[in-house]
C-alpha positions as CSV (number, residue, x, y, z in Angstrom):
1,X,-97.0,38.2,-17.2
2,X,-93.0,39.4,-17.8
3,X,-92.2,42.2,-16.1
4,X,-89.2,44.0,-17.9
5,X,-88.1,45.3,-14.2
6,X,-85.8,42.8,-12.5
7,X,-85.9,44.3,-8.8
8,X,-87.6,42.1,-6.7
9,X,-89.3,45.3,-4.9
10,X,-90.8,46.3,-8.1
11,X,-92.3,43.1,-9.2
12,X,-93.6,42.6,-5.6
13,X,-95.3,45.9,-5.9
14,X,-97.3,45.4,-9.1
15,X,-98.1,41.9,-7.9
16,X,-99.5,43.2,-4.8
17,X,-101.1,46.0,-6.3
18,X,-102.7,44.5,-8.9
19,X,-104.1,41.8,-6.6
20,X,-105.7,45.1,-4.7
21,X,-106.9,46.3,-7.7
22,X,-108.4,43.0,-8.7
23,X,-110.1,42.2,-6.0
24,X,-111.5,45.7,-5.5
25,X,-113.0,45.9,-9.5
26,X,-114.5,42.0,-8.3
27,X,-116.0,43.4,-5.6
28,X,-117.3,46.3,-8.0
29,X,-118.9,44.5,-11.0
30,X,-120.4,42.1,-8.4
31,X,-122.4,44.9,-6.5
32,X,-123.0,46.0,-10.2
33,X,-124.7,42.5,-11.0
34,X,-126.6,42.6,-8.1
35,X,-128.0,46.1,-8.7
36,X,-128.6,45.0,-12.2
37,X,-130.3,42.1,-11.5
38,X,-132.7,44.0,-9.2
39,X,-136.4,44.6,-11.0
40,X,-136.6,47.4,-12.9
41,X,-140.2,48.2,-13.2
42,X,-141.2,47.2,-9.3
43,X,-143.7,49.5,-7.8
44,X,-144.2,49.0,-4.6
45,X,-148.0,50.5,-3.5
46,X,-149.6,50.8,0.0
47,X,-153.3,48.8,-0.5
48,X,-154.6,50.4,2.0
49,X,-154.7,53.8,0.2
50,X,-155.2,52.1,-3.2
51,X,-158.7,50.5,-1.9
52,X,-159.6,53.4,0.2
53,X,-159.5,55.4,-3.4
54,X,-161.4,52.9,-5.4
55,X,-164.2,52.8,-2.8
56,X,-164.5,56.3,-2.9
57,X,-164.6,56.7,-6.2
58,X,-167.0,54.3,-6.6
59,X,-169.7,55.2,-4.2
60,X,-169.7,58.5,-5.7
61,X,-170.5,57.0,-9.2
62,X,-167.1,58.1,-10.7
63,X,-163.9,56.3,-11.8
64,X,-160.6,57.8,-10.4
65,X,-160.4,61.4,-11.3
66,X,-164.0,61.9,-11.7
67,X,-164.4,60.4,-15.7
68,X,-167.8,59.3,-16.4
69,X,-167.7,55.9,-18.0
70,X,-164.3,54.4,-17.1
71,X,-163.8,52.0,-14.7
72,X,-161.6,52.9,-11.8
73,X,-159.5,49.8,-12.6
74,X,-159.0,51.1,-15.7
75,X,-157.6,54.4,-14.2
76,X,-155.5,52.6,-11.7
77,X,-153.6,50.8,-14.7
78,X,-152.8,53.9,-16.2
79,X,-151.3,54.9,-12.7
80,X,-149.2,52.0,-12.5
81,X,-147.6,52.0,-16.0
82,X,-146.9,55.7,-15.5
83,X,-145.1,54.4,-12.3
84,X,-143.2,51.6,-13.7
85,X,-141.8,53.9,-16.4
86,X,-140.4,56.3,-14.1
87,X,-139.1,53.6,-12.3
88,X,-136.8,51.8,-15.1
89,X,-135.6,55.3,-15.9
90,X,-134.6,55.9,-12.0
91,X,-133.0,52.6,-12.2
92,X,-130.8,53.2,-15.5
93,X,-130.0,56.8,-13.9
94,X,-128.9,54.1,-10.7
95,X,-126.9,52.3,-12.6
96,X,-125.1,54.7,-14.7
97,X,-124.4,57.3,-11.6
98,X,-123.1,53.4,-9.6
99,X,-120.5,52.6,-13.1
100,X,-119.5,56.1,-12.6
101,X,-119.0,56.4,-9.0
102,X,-117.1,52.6,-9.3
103,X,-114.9,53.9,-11.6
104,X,-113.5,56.5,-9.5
105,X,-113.4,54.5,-6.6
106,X,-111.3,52.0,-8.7
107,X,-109.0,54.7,-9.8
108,X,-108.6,56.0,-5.7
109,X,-108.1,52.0,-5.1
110,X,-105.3,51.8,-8.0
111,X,-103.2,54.9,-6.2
112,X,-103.6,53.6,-2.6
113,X,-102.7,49.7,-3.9
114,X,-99.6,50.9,-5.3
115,X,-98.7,52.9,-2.2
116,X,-99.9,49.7,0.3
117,X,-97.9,47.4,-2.3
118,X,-94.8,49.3,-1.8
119,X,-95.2,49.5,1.6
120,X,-95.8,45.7,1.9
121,X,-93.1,44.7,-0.4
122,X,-90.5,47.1,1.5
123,X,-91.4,45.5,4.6
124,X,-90.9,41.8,3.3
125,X,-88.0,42.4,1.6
126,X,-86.3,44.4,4.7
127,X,-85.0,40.9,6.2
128,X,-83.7,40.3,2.8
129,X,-82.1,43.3,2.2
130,X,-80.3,43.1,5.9
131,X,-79.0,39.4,5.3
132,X,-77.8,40.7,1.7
133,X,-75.6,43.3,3.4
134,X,-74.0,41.2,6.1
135,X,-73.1,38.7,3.2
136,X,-71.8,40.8,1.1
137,X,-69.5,42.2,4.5
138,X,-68.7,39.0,4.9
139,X,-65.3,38.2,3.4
140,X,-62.7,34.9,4.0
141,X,-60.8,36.8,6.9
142,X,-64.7,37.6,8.1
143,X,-66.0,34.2,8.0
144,X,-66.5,34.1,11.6
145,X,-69.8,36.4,11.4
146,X,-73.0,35.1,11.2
147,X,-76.2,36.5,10.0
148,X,-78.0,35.4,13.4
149,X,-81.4,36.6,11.9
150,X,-83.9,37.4,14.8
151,X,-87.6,36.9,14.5
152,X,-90.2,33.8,13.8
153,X,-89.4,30.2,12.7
154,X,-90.6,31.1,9.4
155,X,-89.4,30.6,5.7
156,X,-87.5,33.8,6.3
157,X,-85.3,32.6,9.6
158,X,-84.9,29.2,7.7
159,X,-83.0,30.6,5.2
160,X,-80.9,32.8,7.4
161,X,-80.4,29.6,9.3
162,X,-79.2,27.8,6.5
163,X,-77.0,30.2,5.0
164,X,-75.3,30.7,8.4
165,X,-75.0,26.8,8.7
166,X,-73.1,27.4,4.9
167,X,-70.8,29.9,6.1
168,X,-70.0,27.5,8.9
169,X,-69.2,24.7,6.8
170,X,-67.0,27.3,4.3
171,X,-64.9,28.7,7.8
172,X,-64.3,24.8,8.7
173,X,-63.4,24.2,5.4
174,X,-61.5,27.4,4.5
175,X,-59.3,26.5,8.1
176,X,-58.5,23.2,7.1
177,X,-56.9,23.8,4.1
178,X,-54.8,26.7,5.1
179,X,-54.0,24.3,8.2
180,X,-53.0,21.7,5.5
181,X,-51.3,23.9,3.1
182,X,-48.9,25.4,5.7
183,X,-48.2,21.5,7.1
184,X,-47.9,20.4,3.4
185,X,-45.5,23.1,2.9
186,X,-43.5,22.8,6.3
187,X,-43.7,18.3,4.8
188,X,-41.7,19.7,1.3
189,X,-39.8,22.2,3.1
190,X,-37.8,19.4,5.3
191,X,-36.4,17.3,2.5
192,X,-35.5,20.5,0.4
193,X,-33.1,22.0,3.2
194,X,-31.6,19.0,3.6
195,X,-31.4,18.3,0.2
196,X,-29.8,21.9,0.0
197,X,-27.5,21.1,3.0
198,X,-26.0,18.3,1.5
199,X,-25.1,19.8,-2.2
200,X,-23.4,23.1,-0.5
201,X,-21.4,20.1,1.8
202,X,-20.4,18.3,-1.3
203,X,-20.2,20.9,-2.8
204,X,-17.2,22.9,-0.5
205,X,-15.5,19.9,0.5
206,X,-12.3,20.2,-1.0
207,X,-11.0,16.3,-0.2
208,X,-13.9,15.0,-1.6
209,X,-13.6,11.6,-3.4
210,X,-16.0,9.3,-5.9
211,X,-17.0,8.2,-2.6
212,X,-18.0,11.2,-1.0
213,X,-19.9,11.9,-4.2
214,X,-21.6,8.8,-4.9
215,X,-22.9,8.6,-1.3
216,X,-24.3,11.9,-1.1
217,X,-25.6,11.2,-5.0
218,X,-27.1,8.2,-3.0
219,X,-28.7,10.0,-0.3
220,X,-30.2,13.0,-2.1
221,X,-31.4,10.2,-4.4
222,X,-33.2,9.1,-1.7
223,X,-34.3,12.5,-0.3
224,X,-36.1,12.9,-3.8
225,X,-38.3,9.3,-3.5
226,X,-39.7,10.7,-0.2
227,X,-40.7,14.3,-2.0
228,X,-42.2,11.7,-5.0
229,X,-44.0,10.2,-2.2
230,X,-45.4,13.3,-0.3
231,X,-46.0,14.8,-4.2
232,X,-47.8,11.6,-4.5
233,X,-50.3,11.3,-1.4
234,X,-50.8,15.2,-1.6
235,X,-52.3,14.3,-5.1
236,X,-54.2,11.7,-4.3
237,X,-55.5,13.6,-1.2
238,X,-56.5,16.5,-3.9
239,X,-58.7,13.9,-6.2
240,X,-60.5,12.5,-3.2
241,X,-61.2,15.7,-2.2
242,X,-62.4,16.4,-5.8
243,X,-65.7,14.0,-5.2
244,X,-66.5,10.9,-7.2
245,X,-66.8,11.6,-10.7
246,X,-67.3,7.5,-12.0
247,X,-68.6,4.6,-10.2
248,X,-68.7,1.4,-10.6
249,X,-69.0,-2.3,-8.8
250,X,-66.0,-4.0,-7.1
251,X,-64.8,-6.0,-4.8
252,X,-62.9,-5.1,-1.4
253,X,-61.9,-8.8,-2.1
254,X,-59.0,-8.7,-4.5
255,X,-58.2,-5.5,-4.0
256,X,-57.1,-6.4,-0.2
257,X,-54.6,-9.1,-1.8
258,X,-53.3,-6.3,-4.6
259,X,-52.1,-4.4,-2.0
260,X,-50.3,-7.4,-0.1
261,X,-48.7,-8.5,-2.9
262,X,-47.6,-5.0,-3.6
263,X,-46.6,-4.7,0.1
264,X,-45.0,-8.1,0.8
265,X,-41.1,-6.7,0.0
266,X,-41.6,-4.5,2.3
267,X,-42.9,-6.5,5.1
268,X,-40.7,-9.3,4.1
269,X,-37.6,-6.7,4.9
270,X,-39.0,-6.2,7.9
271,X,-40.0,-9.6,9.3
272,X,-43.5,-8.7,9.4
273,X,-46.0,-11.8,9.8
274,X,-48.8,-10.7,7.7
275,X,-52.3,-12.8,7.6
276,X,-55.5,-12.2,5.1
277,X,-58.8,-13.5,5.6
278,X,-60.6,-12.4,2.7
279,X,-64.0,-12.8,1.8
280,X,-66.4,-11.2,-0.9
281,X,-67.5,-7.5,0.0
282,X,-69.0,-5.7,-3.2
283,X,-69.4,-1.9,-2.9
284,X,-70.0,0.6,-5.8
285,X,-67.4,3.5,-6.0
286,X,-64.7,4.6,-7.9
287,X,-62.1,1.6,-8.2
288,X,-59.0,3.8,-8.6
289,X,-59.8,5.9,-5.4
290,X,-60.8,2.8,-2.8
291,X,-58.1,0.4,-4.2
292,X,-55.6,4.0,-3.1
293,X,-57.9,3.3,0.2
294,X,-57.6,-0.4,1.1
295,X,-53.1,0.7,0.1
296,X,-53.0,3.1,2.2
297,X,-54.8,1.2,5.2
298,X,-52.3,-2.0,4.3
299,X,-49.3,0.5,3.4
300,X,-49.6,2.2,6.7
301,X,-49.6,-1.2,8.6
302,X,-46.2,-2.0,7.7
303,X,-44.4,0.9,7.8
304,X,-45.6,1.8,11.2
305,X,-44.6,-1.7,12.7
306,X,-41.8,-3.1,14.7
307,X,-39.5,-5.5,13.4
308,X,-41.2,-9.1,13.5
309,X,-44.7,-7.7,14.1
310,X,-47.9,-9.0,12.8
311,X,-50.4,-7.4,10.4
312,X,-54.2,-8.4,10.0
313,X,-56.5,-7.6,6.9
314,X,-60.1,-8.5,6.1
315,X,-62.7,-8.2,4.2
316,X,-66.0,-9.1,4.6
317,X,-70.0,-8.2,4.5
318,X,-71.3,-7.2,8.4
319,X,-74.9,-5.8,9.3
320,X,-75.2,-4.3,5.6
321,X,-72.0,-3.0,5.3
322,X,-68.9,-4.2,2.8
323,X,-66.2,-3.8,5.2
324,X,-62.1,-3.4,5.1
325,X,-60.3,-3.6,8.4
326,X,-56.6,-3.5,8.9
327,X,-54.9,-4.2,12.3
328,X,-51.3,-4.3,13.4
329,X,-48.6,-4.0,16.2
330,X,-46.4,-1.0,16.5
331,X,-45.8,1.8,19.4
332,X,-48.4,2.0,21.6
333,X,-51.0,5.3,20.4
334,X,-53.0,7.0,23.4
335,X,-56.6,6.6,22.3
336,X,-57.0,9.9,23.2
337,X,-54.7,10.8,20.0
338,X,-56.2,8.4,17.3
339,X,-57.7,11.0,15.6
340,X,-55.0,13.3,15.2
341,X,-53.6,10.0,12.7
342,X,-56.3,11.7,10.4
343,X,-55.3,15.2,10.5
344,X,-52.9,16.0,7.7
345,X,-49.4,15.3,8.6
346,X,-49.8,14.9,12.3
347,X,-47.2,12.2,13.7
348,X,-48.2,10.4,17.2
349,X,-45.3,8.8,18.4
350,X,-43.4,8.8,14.7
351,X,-39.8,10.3,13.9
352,X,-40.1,13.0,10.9
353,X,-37.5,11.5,9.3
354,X,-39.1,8.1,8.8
355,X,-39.0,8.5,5.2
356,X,-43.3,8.7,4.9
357,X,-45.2,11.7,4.5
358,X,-47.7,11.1,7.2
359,X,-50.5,11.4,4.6
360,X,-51.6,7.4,4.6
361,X,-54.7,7.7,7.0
362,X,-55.7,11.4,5.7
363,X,-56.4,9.8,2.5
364,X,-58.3,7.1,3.6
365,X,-60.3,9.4,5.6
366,X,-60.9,12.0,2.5
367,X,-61.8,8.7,0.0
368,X,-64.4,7.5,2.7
369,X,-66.0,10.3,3.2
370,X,-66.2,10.5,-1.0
371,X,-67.8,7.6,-0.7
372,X,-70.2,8.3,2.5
373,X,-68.1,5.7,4.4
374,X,-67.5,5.3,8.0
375,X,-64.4,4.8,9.7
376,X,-63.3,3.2,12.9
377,X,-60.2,3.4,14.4
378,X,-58.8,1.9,17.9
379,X,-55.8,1.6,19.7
380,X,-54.5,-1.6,20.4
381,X,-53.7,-2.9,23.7
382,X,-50.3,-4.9,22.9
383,X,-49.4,-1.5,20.7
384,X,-50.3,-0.5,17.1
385,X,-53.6,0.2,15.6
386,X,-56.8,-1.2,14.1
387,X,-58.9,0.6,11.5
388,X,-62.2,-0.3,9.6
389,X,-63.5,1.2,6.5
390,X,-67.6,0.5,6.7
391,X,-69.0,0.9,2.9
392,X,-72.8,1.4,2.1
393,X,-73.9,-1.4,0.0
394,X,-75.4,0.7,-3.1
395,X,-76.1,-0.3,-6.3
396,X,-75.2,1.1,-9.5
397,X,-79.6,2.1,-9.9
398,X,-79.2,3.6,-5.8
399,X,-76.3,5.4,-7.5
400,X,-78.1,6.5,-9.9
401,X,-80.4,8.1,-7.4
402,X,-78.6,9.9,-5.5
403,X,-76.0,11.1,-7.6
404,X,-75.6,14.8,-7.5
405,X,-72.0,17.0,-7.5
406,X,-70.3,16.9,-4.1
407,X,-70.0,20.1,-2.8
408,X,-67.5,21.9,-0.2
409,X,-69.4,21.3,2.9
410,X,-69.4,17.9,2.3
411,X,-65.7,17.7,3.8
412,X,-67.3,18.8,7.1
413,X,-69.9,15.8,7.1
414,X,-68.8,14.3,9.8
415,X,-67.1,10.9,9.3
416,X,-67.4,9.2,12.6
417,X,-64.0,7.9,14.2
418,X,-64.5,6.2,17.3
């Protein structure tokens, strides 16, 4: 039945009430079967008295009542009908006065249902209307409270559980991005001031020449690639973070050798002795976002290297797994620190004025973690670092399973680093 009200305390106290109600007119018409069923027209007579009577009728030579001629059986049936009459009128008296009676009683059950229902529903919403309050209190510079629900591990304390679990994730998540917003900012803000320095320079230097011009021209020429380049990674960063809206098959395979052959002027200009063993590694994921991965892994091995330095790529299948892993020499990294290399624009050992945003290993961090991915990253003895990007082997039907819209807590799952 549609009930026109919408407040959950109203539609719990009809429900409740009429359940009352409905179980109290059961109970009613089954007591009225019951009476009804009973016989009528019983007459239930002691037979002691009735042949006491009937002998002494008959040894004085009468018939009950003293009639000459009828037989005292005779007289008895008379009795017995007048009896059974009486009887079925006593019964439908019964039954009328118990339809009557029953429908009062179901009109006092009606009023005290509705007063238990409200009572009832009051008291299960009450948790409800507690948790709405603190949520509703709760506000992005309040994050940090919790409902912290007190009571029974029921359905109840579940929810409060899992909605405090939620505002968790939201605080971690909310945190991070400010955190990343104000590094992001403090990235652009670098190249801008010196970018500003250098036009007010040029600009009151009185003995300036071509010269002077063209080699500033030259150097704020380059101060804009590197605000391309953070403009660039804090995009990609944003559609990784975005979830995976297409999938398809690839290979880590050919990818891997893209992004040497996109890297090798680089590596060339630095000595760099770079060496690929490749081999087949399907996984099923969006190609524009993990080709962006296996760059940035490849990428980040050259330009944190020392001159004449080796890097390491491969690819290959491994305990169910399509894996990436890139390895190379460079200043040593505590191990202790590795995994601030995956905070946004944290620099371990790095200049800021390298010329690269520090954004390389945050993306490949946000794409894995798109792609349920797990990374491992480890400081190498002789310097430098190794990571490896571990890919669930799905196909596109497993995809079909599980696909479902990424959501924010999912950039608080948890993608191991070791």
């Amino acid at each position: 039945m549609h009930l026109p009200s919408r407040r959950a305390g109203v539609r719990l106290t009809l429900l409740y009430g009429a359940l009352l109600v409905a179980s109290g007119a059961v109970l009613l018409a089954l007591t009225y079967l019951l009476v009804l069923r009973f016989p009528a027209d019983r007459v239930l007579v002691d037979g002691a008295e009735a042949g006491m009577g009937a002998g002494a009728d008959a040894s004085n030579g009468r018939s009950g009542g003293g009639v000459p001629g009828v037989r005292p059986a005779a007289r008895s049936g008379d009795v017995f009908a007048r009896l059974q009459e009486q009887a079925s009128r006593q019964h439908a008296d019964q039954l009328r006065e118990l339809l009557v009676q029953s429908g009062v009683a179901l009109a006092v059950m009606l009023v005290v249902s509705a007063v238990l229902g409200r009572l009832v529903a009051r008291r299960v919403l009450r948790p409800l209307r507690t948790m709405t309050g603190t949520v509703q209190r709760i506000s992005a510079h309040t994050l940090h409270e919790r409902l912290a629900l007190q009571g029974p591990a029921d359905e109840l304390k579940e929810f409060a559980d899992t909605v405090d679990g939620l505002i968790g994730r939201l605080e971690g998540a909310l945190h991070s991005r400010r955190r990343f917003v104000a590094d992001a900012a403090h990235a652009l803000r670098a190249p801008l001031t010196l970018e500003h320095t250098l036009l007010r320079e040029t600009l009151t230097d009185r003995d300036a020449t071509a010269e002077t011009f063209r080699a500033s021209s030259e150097r704020l020429l380059e101060i804009s690639r590197r605000q391309a380049r953070i403009l660039e990674s804090l995009l990609a960063l944003a559609g990784s973070h975005r979830g995976l809206v297409h999938r398809e098959e690839l290979d880590l395979a050919p990818l891997a050798e893209w992004a040497l052959h996109i890297a090798r002027p680089e590596s060339e200009r630095h000595g760099l002795r770079v060496s690929a063993a490749v081999a087949p590694a399907p996984v099923t994921g969006d190609p524009a976002l993990v080709q962006r991965l296996v760059s940035c892994l490849v990428d980040n091995a050259v330009a944190h290297n020392r001159p004449g330095g080796r890097v390491e790529i491969t690819t290959a299948v491994r305990d169910g797994h399509a894996v990436v892993s890139v390895a190379n020499t460079g200043d040593p990294v505590a191990p202790e620190q590795v995994h601030r290399l995956f905070q946004p624009l944290r620099r371990v050992g790095r200049t800021a004025d390298d010329g690269h945003p520090g954004l390389g290993l945050v993306i490949v961090h946000a794409i894995a973690l798109a792609h349920d991915a797990v990374i491992s990253a480890r400081a190498r003895a002789d310097g430098g670092l190794a990571v490896e990007v571990a890919f669930p082997r799905r196909t596109v039907r497993d995809r079909d399973l599980r696909k479902g819209a990424d959501d924010i807590g999912q950039l608080d799952k948890g993608t191991a680093l070791h």
